[in-house]
VMD Tcl script that draws the C-alpha trace (Angstrom):
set ca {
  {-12.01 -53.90 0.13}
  {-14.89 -53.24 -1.90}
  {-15.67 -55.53 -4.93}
  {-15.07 -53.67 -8.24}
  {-17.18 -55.23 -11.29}
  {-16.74 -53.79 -14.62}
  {-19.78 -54.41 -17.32}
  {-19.29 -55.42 -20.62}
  {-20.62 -51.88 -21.57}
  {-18.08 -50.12 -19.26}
  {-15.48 -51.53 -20.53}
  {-15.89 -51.51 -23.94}
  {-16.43 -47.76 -23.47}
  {-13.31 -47.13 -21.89}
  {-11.61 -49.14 -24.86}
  {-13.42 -46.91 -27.37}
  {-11.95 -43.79 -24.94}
  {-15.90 -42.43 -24.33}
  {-15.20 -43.01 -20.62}
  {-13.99 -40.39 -18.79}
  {-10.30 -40.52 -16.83}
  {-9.99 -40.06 -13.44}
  {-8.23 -37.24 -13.68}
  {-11.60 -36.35 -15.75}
  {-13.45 -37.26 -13.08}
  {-11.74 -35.51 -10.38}
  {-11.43 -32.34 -11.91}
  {-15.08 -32.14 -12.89}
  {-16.01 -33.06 -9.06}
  {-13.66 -30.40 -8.02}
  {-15.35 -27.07 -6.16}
  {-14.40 -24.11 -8.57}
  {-13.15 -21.18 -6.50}
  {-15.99 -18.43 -5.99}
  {-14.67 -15.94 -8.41}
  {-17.80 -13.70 -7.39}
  {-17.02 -9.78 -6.55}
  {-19.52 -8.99 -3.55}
  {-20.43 -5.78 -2.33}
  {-19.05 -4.43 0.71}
  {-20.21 -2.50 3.83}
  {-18.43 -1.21 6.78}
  {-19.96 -1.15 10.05}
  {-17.60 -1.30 13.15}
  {-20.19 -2.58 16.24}
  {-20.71 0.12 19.07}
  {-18.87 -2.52 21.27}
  {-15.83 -1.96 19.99}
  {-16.08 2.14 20.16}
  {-16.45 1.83 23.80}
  {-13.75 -0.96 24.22}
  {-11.48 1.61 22.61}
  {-12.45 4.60 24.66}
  {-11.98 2.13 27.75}
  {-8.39 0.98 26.73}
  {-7.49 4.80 25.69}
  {-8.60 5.78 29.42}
  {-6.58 3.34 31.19}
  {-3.63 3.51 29.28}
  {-0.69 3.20 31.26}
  {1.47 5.56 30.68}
  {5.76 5.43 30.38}
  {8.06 8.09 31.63}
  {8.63 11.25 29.66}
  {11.40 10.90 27.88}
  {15.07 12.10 28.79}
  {15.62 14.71 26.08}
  {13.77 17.92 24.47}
  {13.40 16.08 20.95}
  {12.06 13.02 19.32}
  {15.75 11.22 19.07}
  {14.14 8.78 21.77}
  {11.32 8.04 19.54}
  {7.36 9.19 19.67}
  {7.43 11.89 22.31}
  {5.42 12.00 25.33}
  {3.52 15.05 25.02}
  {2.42 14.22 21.15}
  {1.04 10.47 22.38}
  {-0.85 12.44 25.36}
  {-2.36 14.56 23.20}
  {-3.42 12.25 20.54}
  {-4.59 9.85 22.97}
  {-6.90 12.88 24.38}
  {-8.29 13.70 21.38}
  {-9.25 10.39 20.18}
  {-10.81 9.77 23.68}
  {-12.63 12.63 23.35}
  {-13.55 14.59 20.13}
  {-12.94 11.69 17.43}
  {-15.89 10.12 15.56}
  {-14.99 7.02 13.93}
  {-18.17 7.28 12.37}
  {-17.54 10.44 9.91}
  {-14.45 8.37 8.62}
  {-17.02 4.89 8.05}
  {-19.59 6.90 6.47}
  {-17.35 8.55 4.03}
  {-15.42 5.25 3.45}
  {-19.39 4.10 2.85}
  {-19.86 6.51 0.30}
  {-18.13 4.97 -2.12}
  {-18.57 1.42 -4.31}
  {-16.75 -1.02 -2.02}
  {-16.04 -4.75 -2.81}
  {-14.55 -8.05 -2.15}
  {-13.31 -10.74 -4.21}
  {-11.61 -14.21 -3.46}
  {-8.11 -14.56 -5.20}
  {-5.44 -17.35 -4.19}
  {-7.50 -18.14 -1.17}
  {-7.81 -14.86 0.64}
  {-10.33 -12.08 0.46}
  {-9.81 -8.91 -1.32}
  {-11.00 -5.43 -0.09}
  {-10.92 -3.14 -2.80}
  {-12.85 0.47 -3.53}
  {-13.62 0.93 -7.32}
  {-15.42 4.43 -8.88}
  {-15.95 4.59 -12.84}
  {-15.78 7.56 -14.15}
  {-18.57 8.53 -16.47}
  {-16.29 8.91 -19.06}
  {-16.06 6.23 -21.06}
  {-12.52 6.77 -22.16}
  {-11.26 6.88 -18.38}
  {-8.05 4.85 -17.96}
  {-7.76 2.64 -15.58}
  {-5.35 2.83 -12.97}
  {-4.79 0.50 -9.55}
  {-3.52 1.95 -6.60}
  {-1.70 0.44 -3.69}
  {-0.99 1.92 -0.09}
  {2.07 0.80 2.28}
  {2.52 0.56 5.70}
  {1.45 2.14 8.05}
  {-1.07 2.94 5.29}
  {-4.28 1.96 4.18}
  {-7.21 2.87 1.73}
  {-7.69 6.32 3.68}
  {-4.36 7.27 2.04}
  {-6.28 7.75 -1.41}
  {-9.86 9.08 -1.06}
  {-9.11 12.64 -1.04}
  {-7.79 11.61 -4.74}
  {-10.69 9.47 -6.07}
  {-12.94 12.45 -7.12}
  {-10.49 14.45 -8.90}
  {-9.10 11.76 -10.58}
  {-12.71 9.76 -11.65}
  {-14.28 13.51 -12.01}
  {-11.41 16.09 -13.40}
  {-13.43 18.41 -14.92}
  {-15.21 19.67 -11.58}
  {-11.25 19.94 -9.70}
  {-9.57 21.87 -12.43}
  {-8.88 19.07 -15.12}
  {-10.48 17.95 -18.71}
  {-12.70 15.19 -20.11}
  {-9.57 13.16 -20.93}
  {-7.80 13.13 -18.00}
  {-10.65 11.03 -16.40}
  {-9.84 7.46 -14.89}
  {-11.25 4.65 -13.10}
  {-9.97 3.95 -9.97}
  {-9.19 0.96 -8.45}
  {-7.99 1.09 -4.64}
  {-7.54 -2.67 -3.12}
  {-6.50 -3.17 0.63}
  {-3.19 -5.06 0.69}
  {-3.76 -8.53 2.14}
  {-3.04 -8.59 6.21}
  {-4.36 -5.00 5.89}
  {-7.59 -2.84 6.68}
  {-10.99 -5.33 5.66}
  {-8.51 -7.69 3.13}
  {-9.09 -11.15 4.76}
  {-5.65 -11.98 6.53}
  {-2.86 -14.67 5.04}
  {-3.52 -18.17 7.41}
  {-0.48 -19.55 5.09}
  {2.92 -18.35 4.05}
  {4.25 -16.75 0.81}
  {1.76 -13.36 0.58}
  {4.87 -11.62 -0.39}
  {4.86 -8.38 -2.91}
  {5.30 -10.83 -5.95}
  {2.34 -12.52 -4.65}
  {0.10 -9.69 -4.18}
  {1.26 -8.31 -7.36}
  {0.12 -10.98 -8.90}
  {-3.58 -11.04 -7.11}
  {-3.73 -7.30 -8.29}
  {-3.22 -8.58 -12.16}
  {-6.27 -11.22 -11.24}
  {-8.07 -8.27 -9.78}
  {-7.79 -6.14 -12.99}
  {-8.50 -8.72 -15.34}
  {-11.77 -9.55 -13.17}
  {-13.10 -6.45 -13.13}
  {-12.92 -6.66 -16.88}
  {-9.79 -4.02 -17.35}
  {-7.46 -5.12 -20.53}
  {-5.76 -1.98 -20.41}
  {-4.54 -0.51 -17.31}
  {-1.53 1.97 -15.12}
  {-0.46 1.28 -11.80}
  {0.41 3.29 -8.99}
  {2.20 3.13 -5.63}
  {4.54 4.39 -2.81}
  {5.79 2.33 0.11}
  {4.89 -1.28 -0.46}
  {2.86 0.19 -2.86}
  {5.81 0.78 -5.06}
  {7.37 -2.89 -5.00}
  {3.95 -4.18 -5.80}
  {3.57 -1.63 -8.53}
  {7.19 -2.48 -9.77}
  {6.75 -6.40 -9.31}
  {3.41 -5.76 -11.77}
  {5.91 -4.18 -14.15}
  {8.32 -6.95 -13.78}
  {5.10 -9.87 -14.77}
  {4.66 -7.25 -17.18}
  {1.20 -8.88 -18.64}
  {-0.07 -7.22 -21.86}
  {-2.43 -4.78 -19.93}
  {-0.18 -3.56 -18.20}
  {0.80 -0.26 -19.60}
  {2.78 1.42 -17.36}
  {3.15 2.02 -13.63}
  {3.97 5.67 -11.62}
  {5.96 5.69 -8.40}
  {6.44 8.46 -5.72}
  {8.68 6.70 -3.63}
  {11.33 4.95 -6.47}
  {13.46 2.23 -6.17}
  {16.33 3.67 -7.83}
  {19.89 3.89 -5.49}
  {22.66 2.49 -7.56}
  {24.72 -0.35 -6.33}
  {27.63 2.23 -5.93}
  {25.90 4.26 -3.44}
  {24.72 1.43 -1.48}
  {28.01 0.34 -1.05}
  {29.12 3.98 0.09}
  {26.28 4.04 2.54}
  {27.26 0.51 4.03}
  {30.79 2.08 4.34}
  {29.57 5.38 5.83}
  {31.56 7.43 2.95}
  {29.72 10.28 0.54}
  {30.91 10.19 -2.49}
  {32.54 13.32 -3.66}
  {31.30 12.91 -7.42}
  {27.39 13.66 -6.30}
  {25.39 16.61 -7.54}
  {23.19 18.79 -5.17}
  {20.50 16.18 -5.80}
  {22.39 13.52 -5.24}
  {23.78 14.32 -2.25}
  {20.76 15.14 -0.55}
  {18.98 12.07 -1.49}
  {22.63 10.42 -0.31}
  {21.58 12.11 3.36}
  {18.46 11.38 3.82}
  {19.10 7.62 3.07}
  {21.89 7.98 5.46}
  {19.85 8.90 8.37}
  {17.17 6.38 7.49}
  {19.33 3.38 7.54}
  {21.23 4.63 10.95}
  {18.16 6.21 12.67}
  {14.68 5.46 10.73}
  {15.05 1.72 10.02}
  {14.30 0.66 13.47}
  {10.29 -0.35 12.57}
  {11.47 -2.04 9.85}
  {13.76 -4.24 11.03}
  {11.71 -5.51 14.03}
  {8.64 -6.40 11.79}
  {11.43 -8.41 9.36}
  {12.55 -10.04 12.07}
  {10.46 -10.90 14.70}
  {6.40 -9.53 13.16}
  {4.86 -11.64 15.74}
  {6.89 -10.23 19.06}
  {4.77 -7.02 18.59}
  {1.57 -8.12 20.70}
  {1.51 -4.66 22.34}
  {0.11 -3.32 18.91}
  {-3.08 -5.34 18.95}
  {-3.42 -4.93 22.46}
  {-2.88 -0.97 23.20}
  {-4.15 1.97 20.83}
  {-1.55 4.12 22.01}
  {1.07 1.55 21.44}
  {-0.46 0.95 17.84}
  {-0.57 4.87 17.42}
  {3.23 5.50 18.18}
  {4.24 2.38 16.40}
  {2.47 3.57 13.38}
  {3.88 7.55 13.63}
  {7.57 6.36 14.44}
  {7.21 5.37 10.65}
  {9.62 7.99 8.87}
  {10.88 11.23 10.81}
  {9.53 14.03 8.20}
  {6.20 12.16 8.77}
  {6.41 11.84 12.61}
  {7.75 15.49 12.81}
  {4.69 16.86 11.07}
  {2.32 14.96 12.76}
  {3.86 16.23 15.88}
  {3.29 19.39 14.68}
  {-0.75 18.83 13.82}
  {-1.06 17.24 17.72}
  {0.46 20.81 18.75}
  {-1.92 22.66 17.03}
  {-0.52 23.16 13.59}
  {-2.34 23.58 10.60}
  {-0.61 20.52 7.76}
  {-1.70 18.45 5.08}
  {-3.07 15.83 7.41}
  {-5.73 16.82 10.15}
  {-6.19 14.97 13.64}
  {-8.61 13.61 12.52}
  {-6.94 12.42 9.17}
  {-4.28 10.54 11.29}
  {-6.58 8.99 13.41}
  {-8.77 7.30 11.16}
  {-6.27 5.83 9.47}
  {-4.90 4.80 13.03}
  {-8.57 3.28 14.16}
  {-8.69 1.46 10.64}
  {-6.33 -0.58 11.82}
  {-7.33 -0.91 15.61}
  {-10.99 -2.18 14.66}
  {-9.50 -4.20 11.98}
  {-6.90 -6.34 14.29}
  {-4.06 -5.87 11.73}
  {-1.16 -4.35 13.43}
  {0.82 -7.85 13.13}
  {-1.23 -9.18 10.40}
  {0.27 -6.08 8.29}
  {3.93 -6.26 9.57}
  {4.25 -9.67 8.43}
  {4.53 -8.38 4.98}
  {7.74 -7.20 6.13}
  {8.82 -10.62 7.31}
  {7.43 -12.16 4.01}
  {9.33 -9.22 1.85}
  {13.05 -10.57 3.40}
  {12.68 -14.40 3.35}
  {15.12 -15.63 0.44}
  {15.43 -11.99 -1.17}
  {19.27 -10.15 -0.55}
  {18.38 -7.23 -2.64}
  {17.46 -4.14 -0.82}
  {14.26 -2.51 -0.93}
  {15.41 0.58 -3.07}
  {17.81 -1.27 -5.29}
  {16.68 -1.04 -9.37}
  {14.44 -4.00 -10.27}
  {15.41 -3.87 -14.15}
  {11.51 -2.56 -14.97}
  {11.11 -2.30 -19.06}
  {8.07 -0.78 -19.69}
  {6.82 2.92 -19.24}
  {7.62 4.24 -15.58}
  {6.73 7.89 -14.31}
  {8.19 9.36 -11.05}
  {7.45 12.10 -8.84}
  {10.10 13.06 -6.18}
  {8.64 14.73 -3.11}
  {11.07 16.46 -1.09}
  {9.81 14.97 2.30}
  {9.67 11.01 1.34}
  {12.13 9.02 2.71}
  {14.31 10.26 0.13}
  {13.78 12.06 -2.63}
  {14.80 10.37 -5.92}
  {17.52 12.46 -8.17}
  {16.37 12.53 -11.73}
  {19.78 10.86 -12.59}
  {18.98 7.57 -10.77}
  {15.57 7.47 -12.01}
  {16.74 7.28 -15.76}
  {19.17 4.74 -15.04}
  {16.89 2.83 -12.65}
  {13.98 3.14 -15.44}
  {15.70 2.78 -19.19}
  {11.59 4.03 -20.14}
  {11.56 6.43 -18.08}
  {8.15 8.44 -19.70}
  {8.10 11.04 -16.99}
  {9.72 12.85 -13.79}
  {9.05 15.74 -11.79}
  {10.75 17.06 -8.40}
  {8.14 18.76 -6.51}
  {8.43 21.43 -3.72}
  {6.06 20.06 -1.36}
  {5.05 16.72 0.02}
  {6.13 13.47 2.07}
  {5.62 9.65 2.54}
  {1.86 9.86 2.48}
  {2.19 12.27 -0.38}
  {-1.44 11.60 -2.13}
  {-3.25 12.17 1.58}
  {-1.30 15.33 2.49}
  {-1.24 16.59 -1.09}
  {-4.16 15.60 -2.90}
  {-4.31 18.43 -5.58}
  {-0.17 18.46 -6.39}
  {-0.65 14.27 -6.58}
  {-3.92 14.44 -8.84}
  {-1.88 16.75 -11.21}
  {0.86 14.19 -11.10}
  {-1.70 11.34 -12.04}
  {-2.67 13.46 -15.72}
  {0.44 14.06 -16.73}
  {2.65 11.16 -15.79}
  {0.13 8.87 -17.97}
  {-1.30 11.23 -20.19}
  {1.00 9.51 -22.85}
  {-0.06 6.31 -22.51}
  {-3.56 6.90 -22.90}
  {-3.28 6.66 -26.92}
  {-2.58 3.13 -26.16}
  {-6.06 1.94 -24.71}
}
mol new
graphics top color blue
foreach p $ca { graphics top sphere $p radius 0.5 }
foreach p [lrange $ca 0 end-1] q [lrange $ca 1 end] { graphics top cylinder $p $q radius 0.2 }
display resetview
């Protein structure tokens, strides 16, 4: 042990209290976090191209399926075709350049790296607004939106519907750094997206989001810091604990309105015949190996998502003009080859269930202002009548007549005009 000696000085200091504590001491000698928001560049190395056009050309292929329909799951013919096209007409290049086009970022926060994309407006009354993809999502899902929105006068809006836009990548997703500990749950990651804001300077700010999106969005709403003021959802968690129960049962209510009953339906088939995804990557995220190992297994993992979704991108793979292009699908597809997060993202899933009973569309009790849009091809779409009970401020809702899951990608224009007028009154409050 070492000797200790204590001057006459020292100690007399410490009696007057002009010596520091340890705890002083410690804290002082403690390495701050870097807090720093770095500039970010994409640049995928040629290597990895032609490791993907080698795995895509020996991919071993299964049997075709035993029926004429996609009950089986992805269907033969659509994962043939896919995997032909990205073989040989994509350019992953077009997608990186684009994605290069715009201001691009990371910051630390709670010990993991965040990708985000952030445009100003040049008006200087823009609002601010963060806006979160879900699985099998990314930041892809929102560029066709960041113009109009940061730029409305040149797509059909005015001066004061201008906003800045914040897009982050969700931890475990796209170029976010990946979780090496547990807990990056949506509270979490709501709560790095409140950091986020409030380091890019933003006192006053809206949130948006569908998918995980949404429960991050809604779990900001729930924190409900002072900036905070107001979120907008397009896929709702509204479903009333009496419906639940009459889905668990397997019983339609008799009491439901056209609306109702066709949101009642849809949820239906989802929990009997769309969950399947969703329960393996709450279960078991880290049995999925094939996805980080095959393209074509990542690719029909990712488009067995939701069947409207998987039905229409069917359709573009058969030569069908739709919201999305091939090429649309596929670079949201290759974002998450060359970025190594198929399990990395489905542990949010795992994450979401630990501890929690409540389901993923049940009402979280939000107070402040919430605006909804209900698109008819989302996993359901929400009745106005369980949105005002789900939302008691309920500031705005609108059923539209076109659009699904990925409802800001496929539908940039009708989702840009949902933007303006689902916040347009809170902007009196910046």
């Amino acid at each position: 042990m070492k000797k200790i000696i204590i001057t006459a000085t020292f100690l007399a200091m410490f009696v007057l209290g002009t010596v520091p504590t340890y705890a002083q001491i410690a804290s002082n000698n403690t390495v701050q976090p870097d807090q720093s928001i770095r500039p970010f560049h994409i640049r995928i190395p040629d290597a990895k191209i032609t490791d993907l056009k080698a795995r895509l050309r020996n991919t071993k292929w299964p049997d075709k399926e035993l029926v004429n329909n996609e009950t089986q799951g992805v269907e033969l013919t659509t994962m043939k075709s896919l995997a032909d096209y990205w073989l040989t007409k994509y350019d992953w290049r077009k997608i990186e350049s684009k994605l290069n086009s715009y201001p691009q970022y990371t910051t630390n926060i709670d010990g993991v790296d965040i990708h985000f994309i952030h445009v100003r407006s040049k008006n200087k009354n823009a609002l601010p607004i963060i806006i979160t993809h879900g699985w099998p999502g990314s930041v892809i899902e929102q560029l066709k939106i960041i113009e109009p929105l940061t730029n409305p006068e040149k797509f059909g809006g005015k001066k004061e519907d201008a906003f800045n836009v914040v897009i982050p990548s969700i931890p475990g997703h796209g170029f976010s750094g990946k979780p090496t500990e547990l807990g990056w749950n949506p509270v979490r990651v709501a709560k790095a997206w409140i950091t986020l804001m409030g380091r890019l300077g933003y006192n006053k700010y809206v949130a948006q989001g569908g998918d995980w999106g949404n429960a991050i969005s809604e779990n900001m709403a729930l924190i409900a810091p002072k900036s905070l003021l107001g979120i907008h959802t397009n896929m709702a968690a509204t479903v009333p604990s009496e419906i639940s129960q009459a889905l668990a049962k397997g019983v339609i209510p008799t009491d439901l309105s056209p609306d109702e009953k066709n949101a009642f339906t849809q949820l239906d088939f989802f929990y009997k015949k769309g969950l399947g995804y969703a329960n393996e990557m709450s279960l078991r995220p880290q049995t999925l190996y094939a996805i980080d190992d095959s393209p074509v297994g990542l690719a029909a993992w990712m488009l067995d998502h939701d069947d409207r979704s998987q039905k229409l991108i069917t359709r573009v793979f058969a030569g069908q003009q739709e919201g999305l292009s091939k090429d649309d699908i596929l670079d949201n597809i290759s974002l998450y080859w060359f970025t190594n997060t198929g399990i990395s993202s489905a542990r949010l899933y795992w994450e979401a269930s630990q501890g929690s009973t409540a389901g993923f569309f049940d009402p979280r009790g939000l107070k402040i202002p919430v605006a909804v849009s209900a698109f008819p091809d989302e996993i359901y779409a929400v009745p106005k009548t369980w949105a005002q009970r789900a939302y008691p401020n309920l500031i705005y809702f609108n059923k539209l007549e076109k659009g699904g899951h990925f409802a800001a990608w496929e539908q940039p224009e009708l989702f840009t005009k949902e933007m303006r007028n689902a916040f347009k009154a809170l902007r009196s409050d910046l």
